[in-house]
mmCIF file of the N, C-alpha and C atoms, coordinates in Angstrom:
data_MODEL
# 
_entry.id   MODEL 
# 
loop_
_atom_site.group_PDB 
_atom_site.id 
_atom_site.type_symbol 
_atom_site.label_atom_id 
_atom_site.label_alt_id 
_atom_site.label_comp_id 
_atom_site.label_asym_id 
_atom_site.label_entity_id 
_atom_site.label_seq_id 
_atom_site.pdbx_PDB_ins_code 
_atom_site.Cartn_x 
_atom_site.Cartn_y 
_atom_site.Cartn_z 
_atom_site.occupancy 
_atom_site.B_iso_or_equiv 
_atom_site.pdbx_formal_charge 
_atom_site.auth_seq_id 
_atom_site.auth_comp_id 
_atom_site.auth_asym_id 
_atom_site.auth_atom_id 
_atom_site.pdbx_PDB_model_num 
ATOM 1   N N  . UNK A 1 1  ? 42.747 65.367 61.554 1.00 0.00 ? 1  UNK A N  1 
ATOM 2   C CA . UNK A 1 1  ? 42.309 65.438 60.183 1.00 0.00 ? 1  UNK A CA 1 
ATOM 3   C C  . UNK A 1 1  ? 42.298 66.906 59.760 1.00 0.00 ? 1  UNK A C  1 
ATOM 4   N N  . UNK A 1 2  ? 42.606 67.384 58.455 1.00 0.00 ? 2  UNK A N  1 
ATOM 5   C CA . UNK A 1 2  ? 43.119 68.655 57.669 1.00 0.00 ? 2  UNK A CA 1 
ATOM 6   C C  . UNK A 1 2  ? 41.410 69.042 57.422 1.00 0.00 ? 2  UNK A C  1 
ATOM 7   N N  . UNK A 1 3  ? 41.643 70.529 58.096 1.00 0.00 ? 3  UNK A N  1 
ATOM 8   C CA . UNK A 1 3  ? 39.895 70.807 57.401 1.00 0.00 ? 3  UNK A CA 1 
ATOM 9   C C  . UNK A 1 3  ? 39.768 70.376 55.510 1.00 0.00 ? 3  UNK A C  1 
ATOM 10  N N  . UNK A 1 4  ? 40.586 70.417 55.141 1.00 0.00 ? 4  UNK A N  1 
ATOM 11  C CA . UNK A 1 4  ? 39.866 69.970 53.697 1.00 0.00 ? 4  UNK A CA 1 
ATOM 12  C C  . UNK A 1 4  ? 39.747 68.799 53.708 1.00 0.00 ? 4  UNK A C  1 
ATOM 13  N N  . UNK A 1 5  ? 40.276 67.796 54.269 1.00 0.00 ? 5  UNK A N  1 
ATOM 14  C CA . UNK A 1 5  ? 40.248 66.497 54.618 1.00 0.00 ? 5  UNK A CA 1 
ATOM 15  C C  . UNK A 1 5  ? 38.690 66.116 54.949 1.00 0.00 ? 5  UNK A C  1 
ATOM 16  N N  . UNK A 1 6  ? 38.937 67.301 56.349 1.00 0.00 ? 6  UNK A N  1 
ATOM 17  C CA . UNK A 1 6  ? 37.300 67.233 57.062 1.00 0.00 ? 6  UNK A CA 1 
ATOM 18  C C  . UNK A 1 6  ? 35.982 67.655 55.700 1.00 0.00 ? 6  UNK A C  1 
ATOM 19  N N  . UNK A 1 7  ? 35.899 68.450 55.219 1.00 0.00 ? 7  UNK A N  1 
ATOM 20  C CA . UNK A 1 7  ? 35.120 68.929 54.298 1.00 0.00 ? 7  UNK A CA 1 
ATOM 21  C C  . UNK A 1 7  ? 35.174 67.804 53.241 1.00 0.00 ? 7  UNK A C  1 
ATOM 22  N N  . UNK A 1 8  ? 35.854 66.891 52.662 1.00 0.00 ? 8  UNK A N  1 
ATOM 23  C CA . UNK A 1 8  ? 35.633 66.417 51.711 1.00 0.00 ? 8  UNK A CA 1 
ATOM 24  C C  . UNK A 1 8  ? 35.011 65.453 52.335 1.00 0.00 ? 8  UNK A C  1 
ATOM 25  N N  . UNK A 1 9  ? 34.970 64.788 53.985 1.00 0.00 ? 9  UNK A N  1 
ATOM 26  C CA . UNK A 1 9  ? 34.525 63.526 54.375 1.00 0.00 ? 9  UNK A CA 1 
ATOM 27  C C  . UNK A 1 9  ? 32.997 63.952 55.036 1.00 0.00 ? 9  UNK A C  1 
ATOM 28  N N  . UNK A 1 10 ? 32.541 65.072 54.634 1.00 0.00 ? 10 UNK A N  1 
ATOM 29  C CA . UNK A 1 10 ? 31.423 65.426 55.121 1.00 0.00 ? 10 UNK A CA 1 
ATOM 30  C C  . UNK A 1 10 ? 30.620 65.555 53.627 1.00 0.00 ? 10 UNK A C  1 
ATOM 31  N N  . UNK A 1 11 ? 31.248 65.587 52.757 1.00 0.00 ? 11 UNK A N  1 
ATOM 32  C CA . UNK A 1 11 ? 30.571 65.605 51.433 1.00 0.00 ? 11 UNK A CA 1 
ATOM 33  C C  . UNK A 1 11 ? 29.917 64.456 51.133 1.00 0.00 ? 11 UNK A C  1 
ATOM 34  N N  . UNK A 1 12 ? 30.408 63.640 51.314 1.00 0.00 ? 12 UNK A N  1 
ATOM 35  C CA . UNK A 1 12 ? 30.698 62.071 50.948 1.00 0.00 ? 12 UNK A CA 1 
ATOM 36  C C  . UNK A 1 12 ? 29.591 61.373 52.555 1.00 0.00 ? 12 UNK A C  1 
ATOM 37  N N  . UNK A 1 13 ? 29.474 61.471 53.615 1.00 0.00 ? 13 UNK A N  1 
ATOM 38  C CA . UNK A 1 13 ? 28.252 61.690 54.723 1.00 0.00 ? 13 UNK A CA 1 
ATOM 39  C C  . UNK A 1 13 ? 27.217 62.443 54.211 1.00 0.00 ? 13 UNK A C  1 
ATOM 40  N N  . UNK A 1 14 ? 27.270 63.297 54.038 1.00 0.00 ? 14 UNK A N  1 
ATOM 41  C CA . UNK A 1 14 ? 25.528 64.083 53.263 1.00 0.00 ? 14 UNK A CA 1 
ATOM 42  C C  . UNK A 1 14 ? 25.300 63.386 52.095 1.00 0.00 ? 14 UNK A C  1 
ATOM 43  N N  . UNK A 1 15 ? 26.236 62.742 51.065 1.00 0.00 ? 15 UNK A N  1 
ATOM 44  C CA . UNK A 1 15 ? 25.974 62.086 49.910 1.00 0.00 ? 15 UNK A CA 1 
ATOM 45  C C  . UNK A 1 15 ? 25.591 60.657 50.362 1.00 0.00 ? 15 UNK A C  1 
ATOM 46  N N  . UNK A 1 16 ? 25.518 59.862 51.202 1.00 0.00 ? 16 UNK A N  1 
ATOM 47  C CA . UNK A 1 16 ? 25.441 59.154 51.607 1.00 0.00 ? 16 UNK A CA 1 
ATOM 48  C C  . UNK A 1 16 ? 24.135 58.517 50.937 1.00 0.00 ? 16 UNK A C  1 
ATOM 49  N N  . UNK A 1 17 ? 23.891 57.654 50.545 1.00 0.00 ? 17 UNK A N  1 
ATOM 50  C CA . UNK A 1 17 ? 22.356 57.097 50.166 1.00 0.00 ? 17 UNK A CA 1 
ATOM 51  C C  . UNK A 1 17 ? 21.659 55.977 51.330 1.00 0.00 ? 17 UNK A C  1 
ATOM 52  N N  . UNK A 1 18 ? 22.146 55.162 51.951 1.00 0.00 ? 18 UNK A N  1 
ATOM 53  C CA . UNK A 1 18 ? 21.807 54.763 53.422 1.00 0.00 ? 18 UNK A CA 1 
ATOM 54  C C  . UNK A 1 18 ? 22.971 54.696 54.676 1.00 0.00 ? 18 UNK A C  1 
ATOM 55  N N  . UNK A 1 19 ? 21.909 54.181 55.034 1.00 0.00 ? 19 UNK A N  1 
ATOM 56  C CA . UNK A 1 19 ? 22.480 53.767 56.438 1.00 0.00 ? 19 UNK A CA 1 
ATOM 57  C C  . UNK A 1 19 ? 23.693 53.275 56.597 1.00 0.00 ? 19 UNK A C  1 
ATOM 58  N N  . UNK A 1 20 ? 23.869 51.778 55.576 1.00 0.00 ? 20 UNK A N  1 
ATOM 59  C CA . UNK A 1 20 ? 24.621 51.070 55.592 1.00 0.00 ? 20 UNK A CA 1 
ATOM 60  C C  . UNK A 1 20 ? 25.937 51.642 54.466 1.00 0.00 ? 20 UNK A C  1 
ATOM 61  N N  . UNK A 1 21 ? 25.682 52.681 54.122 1.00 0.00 ? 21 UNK A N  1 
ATOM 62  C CA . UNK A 1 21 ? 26.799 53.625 53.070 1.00 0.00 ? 21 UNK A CA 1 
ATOM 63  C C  . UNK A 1 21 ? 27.452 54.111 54.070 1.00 0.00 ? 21 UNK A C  1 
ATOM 64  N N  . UNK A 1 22 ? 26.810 54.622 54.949 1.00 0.00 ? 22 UNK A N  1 
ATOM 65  C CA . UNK A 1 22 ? 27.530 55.530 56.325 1.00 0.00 ? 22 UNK A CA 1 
ATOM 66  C C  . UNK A 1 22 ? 28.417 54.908 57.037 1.00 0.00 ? 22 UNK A C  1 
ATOM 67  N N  . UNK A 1 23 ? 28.036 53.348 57.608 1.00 0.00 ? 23 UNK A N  1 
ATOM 68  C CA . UNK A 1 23 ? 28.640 52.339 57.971 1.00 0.00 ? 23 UNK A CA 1 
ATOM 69  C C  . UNK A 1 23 ? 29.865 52.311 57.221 1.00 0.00 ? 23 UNK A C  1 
ATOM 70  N N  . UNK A 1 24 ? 29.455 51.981 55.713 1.00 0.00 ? 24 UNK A N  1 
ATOM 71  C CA . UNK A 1 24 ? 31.047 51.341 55.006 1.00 0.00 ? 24 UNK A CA 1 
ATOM 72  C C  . UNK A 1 24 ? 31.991 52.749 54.751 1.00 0.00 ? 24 UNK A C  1 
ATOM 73  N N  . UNK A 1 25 ? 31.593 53.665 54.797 1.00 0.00 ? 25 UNK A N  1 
ATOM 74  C CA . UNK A 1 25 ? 32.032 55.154 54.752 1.00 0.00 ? 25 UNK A CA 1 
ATOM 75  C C  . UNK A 1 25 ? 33.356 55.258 55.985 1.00 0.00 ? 25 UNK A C  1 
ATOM 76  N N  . UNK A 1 26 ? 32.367 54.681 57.294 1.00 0.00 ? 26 UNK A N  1 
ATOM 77  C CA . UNK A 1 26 ? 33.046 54.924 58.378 1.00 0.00 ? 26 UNK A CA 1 
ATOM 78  C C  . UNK A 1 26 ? 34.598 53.969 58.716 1.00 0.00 ? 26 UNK A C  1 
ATOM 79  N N  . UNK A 1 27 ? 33.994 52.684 58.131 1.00 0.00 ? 27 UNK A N  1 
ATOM 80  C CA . UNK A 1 27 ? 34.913 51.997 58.001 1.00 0.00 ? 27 UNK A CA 1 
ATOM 81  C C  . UNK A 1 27 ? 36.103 52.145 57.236 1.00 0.00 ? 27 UNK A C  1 
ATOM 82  N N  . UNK A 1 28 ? 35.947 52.796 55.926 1.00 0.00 ? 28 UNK A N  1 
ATOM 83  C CA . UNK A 1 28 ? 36.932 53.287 54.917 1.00 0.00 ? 28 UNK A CA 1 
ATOM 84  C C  . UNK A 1 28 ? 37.707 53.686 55.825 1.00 0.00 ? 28 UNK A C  1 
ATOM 85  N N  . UNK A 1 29 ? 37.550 54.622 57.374 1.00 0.00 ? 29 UNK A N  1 
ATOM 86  C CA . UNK A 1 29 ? 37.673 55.747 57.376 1.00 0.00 ? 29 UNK A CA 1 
ATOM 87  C C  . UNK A 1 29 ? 38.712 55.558 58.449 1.00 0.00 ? 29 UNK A C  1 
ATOM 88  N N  . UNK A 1 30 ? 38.687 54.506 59.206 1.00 0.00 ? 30 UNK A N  1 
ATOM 89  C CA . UNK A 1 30 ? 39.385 53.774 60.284 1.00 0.00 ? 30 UNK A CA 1 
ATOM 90  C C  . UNK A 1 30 ? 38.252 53.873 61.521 1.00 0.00 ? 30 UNK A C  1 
ATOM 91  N N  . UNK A 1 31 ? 36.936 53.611 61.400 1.00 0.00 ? 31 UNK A N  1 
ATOM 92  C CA . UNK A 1 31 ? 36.092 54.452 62.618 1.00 0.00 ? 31 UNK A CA 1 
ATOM 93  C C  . UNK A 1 31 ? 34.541 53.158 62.296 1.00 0.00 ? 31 UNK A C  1 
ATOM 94  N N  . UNK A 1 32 ? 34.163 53.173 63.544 1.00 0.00 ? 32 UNK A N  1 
ATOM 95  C CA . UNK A 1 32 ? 32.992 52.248 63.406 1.00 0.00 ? 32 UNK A CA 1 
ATOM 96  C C  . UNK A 1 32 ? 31.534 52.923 63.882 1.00 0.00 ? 32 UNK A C  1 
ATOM 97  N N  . UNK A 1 33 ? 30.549 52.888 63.181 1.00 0.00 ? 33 UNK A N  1 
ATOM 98  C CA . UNK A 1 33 ? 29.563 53.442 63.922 1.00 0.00 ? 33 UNK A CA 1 
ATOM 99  C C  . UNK A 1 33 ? 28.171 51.979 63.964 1.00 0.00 ? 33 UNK A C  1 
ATOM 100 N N  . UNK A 1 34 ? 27.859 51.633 65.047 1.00 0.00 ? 34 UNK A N  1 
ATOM 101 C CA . UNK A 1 34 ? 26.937 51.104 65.593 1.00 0.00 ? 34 UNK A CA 1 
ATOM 102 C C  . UNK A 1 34 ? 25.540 51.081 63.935 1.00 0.00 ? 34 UNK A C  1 
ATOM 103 N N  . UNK A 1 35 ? 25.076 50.219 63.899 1.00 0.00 ? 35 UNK A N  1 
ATOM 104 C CA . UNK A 1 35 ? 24.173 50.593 63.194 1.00 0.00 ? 35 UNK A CA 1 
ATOM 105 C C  . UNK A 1 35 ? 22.828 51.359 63.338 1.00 0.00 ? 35 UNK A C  1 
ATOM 106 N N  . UNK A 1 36 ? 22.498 51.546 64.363 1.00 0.00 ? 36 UNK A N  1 
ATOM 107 C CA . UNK A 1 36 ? 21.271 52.303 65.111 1.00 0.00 ? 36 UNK A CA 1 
ATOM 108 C C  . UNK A 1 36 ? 21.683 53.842 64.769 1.00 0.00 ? 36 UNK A C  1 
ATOM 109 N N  . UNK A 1 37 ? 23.155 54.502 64.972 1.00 0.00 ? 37 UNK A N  1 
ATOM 110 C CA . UNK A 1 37 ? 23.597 55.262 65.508 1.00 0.00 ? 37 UNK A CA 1 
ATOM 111 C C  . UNK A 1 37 ? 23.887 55.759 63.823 1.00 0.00 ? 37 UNK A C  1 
ATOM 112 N N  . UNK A 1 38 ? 24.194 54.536 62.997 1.00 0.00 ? 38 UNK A N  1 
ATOM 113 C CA . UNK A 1 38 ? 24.068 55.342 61.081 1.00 0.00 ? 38 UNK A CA 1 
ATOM 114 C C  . UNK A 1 38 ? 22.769 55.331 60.855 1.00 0.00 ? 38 UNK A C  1 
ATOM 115 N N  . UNK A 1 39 ? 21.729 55.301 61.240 1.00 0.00 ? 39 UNK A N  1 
ATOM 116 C CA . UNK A 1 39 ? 20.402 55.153 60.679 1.00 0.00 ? 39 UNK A CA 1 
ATOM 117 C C  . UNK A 1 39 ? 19.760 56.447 61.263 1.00 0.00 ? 39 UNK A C  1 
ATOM 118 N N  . UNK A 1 40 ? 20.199 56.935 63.001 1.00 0.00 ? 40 UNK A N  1 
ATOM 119 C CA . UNK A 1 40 ? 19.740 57.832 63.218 1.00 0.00 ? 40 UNK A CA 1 
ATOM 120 C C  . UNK A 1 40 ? 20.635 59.120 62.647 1.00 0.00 ? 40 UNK A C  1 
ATOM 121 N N  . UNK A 1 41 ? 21.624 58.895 62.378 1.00 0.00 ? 41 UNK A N  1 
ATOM 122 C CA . UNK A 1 41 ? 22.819 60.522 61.712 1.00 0.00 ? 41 UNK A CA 1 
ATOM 123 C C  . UNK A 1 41 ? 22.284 60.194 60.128 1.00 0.00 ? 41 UNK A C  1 
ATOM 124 N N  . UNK A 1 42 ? 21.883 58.925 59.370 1.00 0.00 ? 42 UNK A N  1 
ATOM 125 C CA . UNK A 1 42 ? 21.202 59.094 58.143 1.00 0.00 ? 42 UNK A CA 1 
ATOM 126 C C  . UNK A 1 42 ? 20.087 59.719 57.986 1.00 0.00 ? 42 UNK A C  1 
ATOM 127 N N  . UNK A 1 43 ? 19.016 59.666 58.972 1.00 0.00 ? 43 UNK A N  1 
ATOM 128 C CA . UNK A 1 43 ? 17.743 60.343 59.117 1.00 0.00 ? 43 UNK A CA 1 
ATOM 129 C C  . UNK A 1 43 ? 18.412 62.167 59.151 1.00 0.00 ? 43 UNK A C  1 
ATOM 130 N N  . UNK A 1 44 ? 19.111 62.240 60.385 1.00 0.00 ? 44 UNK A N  1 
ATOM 131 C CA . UNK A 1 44 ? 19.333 63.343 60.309 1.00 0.00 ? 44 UNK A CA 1 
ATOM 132 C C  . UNK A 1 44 ? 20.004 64.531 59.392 1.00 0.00 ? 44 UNK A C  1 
ATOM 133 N N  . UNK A 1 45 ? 21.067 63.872 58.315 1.00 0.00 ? 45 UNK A N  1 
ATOM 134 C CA . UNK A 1 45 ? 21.108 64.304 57.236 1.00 0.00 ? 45 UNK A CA 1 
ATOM 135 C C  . UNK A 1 45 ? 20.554 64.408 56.250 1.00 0.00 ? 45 UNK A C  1 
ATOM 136 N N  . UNK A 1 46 ? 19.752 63.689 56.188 1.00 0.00 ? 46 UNK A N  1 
ATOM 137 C CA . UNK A 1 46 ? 18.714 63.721 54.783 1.00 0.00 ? 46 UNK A CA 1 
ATOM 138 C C  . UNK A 1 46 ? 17.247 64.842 55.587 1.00 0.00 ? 46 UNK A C  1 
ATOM 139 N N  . UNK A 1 47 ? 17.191 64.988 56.818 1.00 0.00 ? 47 UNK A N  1 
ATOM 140 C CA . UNK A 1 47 ? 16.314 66.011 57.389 1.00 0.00 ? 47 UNK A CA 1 
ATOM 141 C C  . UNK A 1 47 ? 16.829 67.564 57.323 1.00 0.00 ? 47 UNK A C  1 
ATOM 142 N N  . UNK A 1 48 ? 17.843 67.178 57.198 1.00 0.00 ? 48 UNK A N  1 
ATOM 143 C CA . UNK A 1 48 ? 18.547 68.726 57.334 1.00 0.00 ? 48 UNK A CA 1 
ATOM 144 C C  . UNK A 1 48 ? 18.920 68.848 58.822 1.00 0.00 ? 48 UNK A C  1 
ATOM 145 N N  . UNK A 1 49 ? 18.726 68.004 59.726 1.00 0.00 ? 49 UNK A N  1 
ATOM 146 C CA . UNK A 1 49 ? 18.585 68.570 61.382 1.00 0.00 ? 49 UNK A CA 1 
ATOM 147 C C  . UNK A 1 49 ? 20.176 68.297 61.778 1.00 0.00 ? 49 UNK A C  1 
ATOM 148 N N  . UNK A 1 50 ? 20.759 67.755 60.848 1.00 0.00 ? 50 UNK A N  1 
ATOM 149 C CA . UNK A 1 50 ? 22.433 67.800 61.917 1.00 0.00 ? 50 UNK A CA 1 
ATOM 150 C C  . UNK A 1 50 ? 23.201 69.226 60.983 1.00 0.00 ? 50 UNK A C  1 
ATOM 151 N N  . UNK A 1 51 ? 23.481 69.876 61.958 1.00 0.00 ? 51 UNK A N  1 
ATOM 152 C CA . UNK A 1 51 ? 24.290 71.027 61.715 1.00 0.00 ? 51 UNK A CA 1 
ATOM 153 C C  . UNK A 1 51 ? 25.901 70.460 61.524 1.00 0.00 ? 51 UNK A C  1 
ATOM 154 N N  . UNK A 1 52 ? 25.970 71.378 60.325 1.00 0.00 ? 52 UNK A N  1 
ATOM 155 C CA . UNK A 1 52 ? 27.600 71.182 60.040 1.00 0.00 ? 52 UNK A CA 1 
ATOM 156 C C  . UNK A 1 52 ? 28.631 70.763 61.169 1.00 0.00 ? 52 UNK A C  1 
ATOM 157 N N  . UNK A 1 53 ? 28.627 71.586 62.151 1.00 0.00 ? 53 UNK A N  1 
ATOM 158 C CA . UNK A 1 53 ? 29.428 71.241 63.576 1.00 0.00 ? 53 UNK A CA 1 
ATOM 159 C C  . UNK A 1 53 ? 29.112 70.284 64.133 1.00 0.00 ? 53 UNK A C  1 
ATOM 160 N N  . UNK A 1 54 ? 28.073 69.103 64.212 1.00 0.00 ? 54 UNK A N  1 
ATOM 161 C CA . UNK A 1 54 ? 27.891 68.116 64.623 1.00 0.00 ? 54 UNK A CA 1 
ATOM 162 C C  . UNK A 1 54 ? 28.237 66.766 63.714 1.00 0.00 ? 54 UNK A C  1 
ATOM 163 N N  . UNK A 1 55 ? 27.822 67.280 62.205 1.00 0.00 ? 55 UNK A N  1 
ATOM 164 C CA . UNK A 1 55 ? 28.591 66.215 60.979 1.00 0.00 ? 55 UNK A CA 1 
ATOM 165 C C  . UNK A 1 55 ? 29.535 66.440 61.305 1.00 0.00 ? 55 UNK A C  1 
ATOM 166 N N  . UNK A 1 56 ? 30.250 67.002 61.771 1.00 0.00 ? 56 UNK A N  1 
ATOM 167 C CA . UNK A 1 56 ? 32.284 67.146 61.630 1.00 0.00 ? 56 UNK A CA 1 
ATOM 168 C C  . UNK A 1 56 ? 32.255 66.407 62.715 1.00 0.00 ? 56 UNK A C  1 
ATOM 169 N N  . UNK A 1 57 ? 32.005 66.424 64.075 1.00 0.00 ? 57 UNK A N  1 
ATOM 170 C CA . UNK A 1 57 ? 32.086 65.586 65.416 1.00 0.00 ? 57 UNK A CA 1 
ATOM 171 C C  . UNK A 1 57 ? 32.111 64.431 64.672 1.00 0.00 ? 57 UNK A C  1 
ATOM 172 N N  . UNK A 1 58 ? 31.173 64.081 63.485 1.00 0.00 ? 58 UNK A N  1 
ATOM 173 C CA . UNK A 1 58 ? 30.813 62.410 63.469 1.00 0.00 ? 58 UNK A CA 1 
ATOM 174 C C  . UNK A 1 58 ? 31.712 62.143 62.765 1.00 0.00 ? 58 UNK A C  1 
ATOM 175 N N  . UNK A 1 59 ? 32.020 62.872 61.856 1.00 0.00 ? 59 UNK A N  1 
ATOM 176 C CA . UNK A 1 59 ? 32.675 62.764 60.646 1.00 0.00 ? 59 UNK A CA 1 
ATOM 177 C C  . UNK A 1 59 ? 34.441 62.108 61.469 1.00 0.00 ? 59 UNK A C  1 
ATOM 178 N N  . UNK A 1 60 ? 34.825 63.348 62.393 1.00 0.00 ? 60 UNK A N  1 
ATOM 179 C CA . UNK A 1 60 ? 35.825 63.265 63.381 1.00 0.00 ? 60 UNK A CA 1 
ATOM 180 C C  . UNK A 1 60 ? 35.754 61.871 64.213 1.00 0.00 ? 60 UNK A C  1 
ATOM 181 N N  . UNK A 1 61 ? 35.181 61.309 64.407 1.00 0.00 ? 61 UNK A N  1 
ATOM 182 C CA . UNK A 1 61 ? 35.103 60.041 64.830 1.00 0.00 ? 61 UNK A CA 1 
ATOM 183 C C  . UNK A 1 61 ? 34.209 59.901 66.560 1.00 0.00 ? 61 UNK A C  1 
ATOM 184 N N  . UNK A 1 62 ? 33.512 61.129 66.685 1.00 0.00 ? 62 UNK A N  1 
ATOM 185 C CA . UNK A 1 62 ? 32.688 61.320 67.844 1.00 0.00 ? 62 UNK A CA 1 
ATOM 186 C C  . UNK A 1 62 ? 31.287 60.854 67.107 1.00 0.00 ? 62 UNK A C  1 
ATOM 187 N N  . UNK A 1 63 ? 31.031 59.978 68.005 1.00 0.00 ? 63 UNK A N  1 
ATOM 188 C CA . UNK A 1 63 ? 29.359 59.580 67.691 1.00 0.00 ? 63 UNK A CA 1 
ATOM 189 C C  . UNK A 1 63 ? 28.624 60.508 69.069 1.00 0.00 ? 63 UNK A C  1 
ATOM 190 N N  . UNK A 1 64 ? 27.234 60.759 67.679 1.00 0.00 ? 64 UNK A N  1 
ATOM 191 C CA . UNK A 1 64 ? 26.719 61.427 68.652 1.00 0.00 ? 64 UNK A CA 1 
ATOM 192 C C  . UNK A 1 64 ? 25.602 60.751 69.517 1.00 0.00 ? 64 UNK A C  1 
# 
């Protein structure tokens, strides 16, 4: 994925309004994330606690 690629799909993850946005996000995206696993990267974006380099891992299709 093209860093602007990456940057626009991290916009759209921090914009996220739940859990289940993250889910259908991921799916758009060709990528599945567990639902436990969007609820805890939703907490963590709306906390501020996931650092840019770890949204891109997720974003990239690495769950964390």
């Amino acid at each position: 994925m093209e860093n602007k690629e990456m940057q626009e799909l991290l916009k759209k993850l921090k914009a996220a309004k739940s859990a289940q946005e993250l889910i259908e996000l991921a799916k758009a995206e060709g990528a599945e994330i567990p639902a436990d696993k969007a609820q805890e990267l939703f907490d963590k974006l709306n906390d501020g606690e996931l650092s840019d380099d770890k949204a891109e891992a997720v974003a990239g299709g690495v769950v964390l």
